[in-house]
C-alpha positions as CSV (number, residue, x, y, z in Angstrom):
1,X,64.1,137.8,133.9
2,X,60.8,137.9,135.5
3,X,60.7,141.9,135.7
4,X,61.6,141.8,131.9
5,X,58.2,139.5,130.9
6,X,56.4,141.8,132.9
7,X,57.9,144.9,130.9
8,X,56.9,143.0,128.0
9,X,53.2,142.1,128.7
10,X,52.4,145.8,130.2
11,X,53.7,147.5,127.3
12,X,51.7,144.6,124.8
13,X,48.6,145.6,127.1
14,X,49.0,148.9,126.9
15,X,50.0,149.0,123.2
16,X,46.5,147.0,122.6
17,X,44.4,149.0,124.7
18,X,45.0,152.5,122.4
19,X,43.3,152.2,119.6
20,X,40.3,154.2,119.3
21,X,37.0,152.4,119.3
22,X,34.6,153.3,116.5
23,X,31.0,154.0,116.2
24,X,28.9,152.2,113.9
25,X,27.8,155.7,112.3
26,X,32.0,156.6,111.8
27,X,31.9,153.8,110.0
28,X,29.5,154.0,107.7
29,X,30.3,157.4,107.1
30,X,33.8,157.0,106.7
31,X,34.6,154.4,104.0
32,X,38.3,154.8,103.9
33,X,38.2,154.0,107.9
34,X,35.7,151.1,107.6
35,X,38.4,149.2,104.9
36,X,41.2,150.0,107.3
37,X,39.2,148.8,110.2
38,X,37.9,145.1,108.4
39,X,41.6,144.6,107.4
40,X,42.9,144.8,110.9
41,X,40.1,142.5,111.6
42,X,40.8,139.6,108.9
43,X,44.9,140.5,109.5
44,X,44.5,139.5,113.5
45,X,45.7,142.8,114.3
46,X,41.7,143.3,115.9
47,X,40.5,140.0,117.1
48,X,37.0,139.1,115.2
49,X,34.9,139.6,118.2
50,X,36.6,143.3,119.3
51,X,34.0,146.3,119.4
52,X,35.8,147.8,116.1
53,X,34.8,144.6,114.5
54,X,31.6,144.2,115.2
55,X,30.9,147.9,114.6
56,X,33.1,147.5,111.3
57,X,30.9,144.6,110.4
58,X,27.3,146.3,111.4
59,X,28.5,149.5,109.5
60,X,29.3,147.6,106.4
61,X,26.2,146.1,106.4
62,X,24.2,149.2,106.3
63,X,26.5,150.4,104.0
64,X,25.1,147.6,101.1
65,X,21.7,148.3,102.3
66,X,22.1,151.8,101.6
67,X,23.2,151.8,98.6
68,X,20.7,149.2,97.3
69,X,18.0,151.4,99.4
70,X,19.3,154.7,97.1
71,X,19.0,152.7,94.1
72,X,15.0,152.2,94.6
């Protein structure tokens, strides 16, 4: 019983542990990516405070100031 947990939580660690961590400059370049990203991140799937997150976050923001910045 004990070796099957531990199967278990390796293979949730290590499942977790693959996803690629974006830049802040993917991001914003990648619009597509940045939605998929933010959904993970309000779906739990990334928790809030993950590096894809944050960068999803940052890269949205300079995404609105952007494009109010190309407006002027």
């Amino acid at each position: 019983m004990n070796k099957i947990i531990s199967i278990s939580v390796l293979a949730a660690v290590l499942l977790t542990g693959c996803s690629k961590t974006y830049s802040v400059d993917e991001l914003v370049k990648d619009r597509s990516k940045r939605a998929k990203v933010l959904q993970k991140c309000s779906t739990g799937t990334y928790k809030p405070d993950s590096k894809n997150c944050q960068n999803a976050a940052e890269a949205e923001l300079k995404s609105a100031f952007n494009s109010i910045n190309s407006v002027n």
